[in-house]
Structures are given as C-alpha cells and as structure tokens.
N, C-alpha and C positions, 0 to 999 in steps of 0.2 A: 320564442325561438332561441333565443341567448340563453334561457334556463336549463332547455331539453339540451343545448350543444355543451354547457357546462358540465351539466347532470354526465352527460355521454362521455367526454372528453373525462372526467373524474373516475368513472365506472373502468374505462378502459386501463388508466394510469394503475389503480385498484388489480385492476383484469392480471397486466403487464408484471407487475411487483410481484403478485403471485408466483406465477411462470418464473422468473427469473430467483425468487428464494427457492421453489421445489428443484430448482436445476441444482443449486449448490450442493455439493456434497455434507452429506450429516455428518456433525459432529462426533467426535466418540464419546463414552462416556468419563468422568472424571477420573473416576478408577484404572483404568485401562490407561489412559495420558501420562497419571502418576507413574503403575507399573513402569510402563515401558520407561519414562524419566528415574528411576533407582535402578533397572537394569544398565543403562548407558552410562552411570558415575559407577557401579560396580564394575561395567568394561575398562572403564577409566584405571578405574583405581587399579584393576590387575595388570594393565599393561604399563605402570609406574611401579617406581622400587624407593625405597627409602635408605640416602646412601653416609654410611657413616663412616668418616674418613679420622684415623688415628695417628697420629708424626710424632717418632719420636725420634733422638739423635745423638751422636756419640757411643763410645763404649759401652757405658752403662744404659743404653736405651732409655733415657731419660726423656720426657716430656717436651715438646717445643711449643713455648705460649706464642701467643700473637703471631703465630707464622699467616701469609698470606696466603691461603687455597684458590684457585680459578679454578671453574668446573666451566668449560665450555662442554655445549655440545648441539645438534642440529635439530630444530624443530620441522619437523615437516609440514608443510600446506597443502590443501588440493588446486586450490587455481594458481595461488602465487608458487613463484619461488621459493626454495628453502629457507629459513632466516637463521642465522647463526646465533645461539643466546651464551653468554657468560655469566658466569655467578663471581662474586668475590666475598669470601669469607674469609674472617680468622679465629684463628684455634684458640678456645679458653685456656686456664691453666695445666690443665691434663691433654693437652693437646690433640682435643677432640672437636671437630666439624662433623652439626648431622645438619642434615638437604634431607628434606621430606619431599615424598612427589616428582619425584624426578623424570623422564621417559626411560624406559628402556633403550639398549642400543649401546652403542660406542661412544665412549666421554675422554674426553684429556682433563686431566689432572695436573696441572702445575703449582709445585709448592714454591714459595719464596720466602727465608727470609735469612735478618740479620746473623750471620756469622755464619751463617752456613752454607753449603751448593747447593746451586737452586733443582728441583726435582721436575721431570715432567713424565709421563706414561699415559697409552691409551689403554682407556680397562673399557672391558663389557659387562656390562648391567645389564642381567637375567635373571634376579628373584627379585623375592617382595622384599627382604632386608637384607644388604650389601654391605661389608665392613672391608676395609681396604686400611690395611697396614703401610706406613710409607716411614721409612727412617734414613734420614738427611745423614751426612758424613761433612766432616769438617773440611776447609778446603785443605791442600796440601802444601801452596805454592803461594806467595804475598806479591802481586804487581805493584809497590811502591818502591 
C-alpha cells in the first residue's frame, strides 16, 4: 500500500511539473534577444552626444590649461525621482574637455579658474557631436 501511494504521489508531482513548465511562456530564441539587445545600445547611443568643450581667454584667444569645467545636468528615472549628476573636469594644455555619452537635453556649463571670471551658460545638446566654444575674460576690478 505505501508503494502504490508513493508510486501515485510521485506520478502526480511528475503530472504537476509538467502543467506548470507548459504554462510558462517559451523562450525566444538567442538571436532575436541579441537583435533586440544591439537595437536598445543603438537607441542609447542616438539619444547621447559626445560634448567637446574648448576655453580659451584673453585677447589673443589663448588656451586655458587646468581650468575647472562642471557639466551638470539631470538624469531622468521612471519610478524615482529625477537625480541631478555633475561631472568635474579640467582642461589639458590646449584647453580642451571632451565628455563622451552624455544625454541629450539642457546642461549648465560652468567654467572656473585661476585668474580669470568664472563662466557659467545653459547649452542644449542635440547632436551626435557637440563643440561649445567658451572664452574667459580677465577680471576688470581687484577686491583687496
């Protein structure tokens, strides 16, 4: 009697497992997962810009090394809240910052540095590669 209730009670478990894998929905294939995963980084990638930002300063539009760039700008979420992200870069000797991947949209730009006024402007990012000229002027007036 204990054999046939095992037997039975195992058949059924068997029975059940079945039923319950044919409910699940079928997989796709691997090809198709892929596809659709290289369409959504090309989504990606178009709706991002690659932003190259140039400072120069004084008369002669000379180069500003090691100036401080901040590139805020807002990333959006679907459930949370918006989060505010800042970058802080500084300029090599030719006075150039590039930001790969950036989102598209509205960015403040604030430049700083030594001996010069400090710079800030909202620019919008709408192509795939963005160049943004900014040239510093010296101050005019010494508070000491």
């Amino acid at each position: 009697m204990r054999k046939r209730l095992l037997a039975l009670s195992c058949f059924s478990l068997v029975a059940w497992g079945a039923v319950l894998c044919s409910a699940q929905p079928s997989a796709r294939p691997p090809s198709q997962q892929s596809r659709q995963a290289d369409h959504k980084k090309r989504e990606e990638k178009d709706r991002t810009t690659t932003l190259k930002v140039v400072v120069t300063g004084g008369d002669n539009n000379e180069p500003v090394e090691n100036a401080s760039v901040y590139i805020r700008y807002r990333e959006t979420r679907f459930l949370r809240k918006d989060r505010q992200i800042e970058l802080n870069l500084k300029t090599n000797r030719e006075g150039v910052v590039q930001m790969p991947d950036l989102p598209r949209g509205t960015v403040l730009i604030q430049v700083v540095a030594e001996g010069w006024n400090t710079f800030g402007h909202y620019y919008t990012l709408d192509q795939d590669r963005q160049t943004i000229q900014i040239h510093l002027e010296k101050p005019k007036t010494r508070w000491y």
